[in-house]
C-alpha positions in Angstrom: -8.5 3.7 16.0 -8.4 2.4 12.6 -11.5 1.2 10.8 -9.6 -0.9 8.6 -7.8 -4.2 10.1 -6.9 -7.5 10.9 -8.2 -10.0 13.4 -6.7 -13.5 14.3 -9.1 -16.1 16.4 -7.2 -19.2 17.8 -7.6 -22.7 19.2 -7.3 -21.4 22.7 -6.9 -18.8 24.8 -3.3 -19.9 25.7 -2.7 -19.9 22.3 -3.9 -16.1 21.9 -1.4 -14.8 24.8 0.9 -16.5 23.0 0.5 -14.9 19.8 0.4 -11.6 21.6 3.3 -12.0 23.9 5.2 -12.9 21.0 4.3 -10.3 18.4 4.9 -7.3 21.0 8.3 -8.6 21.8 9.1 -8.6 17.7 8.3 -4.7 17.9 4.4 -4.9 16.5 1.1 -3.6 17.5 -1.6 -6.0 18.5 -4.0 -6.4 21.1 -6.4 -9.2 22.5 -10.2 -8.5 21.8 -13.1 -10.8 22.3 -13.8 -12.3 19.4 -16.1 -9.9 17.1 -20.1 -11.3 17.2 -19.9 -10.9 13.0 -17.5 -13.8 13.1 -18.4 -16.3 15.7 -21.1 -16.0 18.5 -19.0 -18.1 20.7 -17.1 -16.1 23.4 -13.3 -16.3 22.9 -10.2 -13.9 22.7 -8.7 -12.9 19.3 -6.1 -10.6 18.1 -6.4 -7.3 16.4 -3.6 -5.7 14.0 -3.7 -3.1 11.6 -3.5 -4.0 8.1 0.2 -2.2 7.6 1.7 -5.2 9.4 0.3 -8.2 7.5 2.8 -8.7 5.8 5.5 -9.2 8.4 3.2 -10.6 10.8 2.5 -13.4 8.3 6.0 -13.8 7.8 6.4 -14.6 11.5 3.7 -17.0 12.0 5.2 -19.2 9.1 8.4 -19.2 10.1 7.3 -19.9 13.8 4.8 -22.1 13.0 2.5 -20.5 15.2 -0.7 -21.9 15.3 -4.0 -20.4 14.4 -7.3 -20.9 13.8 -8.6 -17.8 10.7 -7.4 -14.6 9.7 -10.5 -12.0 9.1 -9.8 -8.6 7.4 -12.6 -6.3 8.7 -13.8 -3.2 6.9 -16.0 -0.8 9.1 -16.3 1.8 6.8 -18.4 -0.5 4.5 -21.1 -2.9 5.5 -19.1 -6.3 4.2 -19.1 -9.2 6.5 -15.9 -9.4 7.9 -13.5 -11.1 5.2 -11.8 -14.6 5.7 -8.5 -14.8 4.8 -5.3 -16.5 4.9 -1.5 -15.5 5.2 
C-alpha cells in the first residue's frame, strides 16, 4: 500500500457510498476507510485514493457536482499533519 495519498470525508455516510459506487464504476481505485484520528476524532467513513488519480477524480466531482465535505493529502513517510486541500 502506498504511503502517499488521498482521503475524502463527507457530509454522510450515504454520501461516501455514493462517492465510492460512483468512482469504481468510472474505472478508479478507491476505498471506504474510517475516517483517520489525525483529521477528526469523530467516527465516520471516508474515501482513500492514490495521489495518481487526483486529477481525474477532481475532474469528476466537478462535473458531477458531487458533494463533499475536505480533501486531505496524507504523507506517511514524513511526520506532517495530514494536508487540507481542495480540488
Amino acid at each position: 500500500m502506498k504511503e502517499k495519498f488521498y482521503v475524502i470525508t463527507f457530509p454522510t455516510t450515504h454520501h461516501a457510498l455514493k462517492f465510492e459506487q460512483f468512482i469504481k464504476e468510472k474505472g478508479f481505485n478507491s476505498r471506504l476507510i474510517p475516517v483517520p484520528r489525525e483529521i477528526s476524532s469523530s467516527c465516520g467513513l471516508a474515501a482513500r485514493f492514490e495521489e495518481d488519480n487526483l486529477h481525474e477524480i477532481s475532474q469528476l466531482v466537478k462535473a458531477n457536482s458531487i458533494e463533499y465535505e475536505s480533501l486531505y493529502f496524507i504523507d506517511r513517510t514524513s511526520n506532517k499533519k495530514p494536508e487540507k486541500t481542495d480540488f
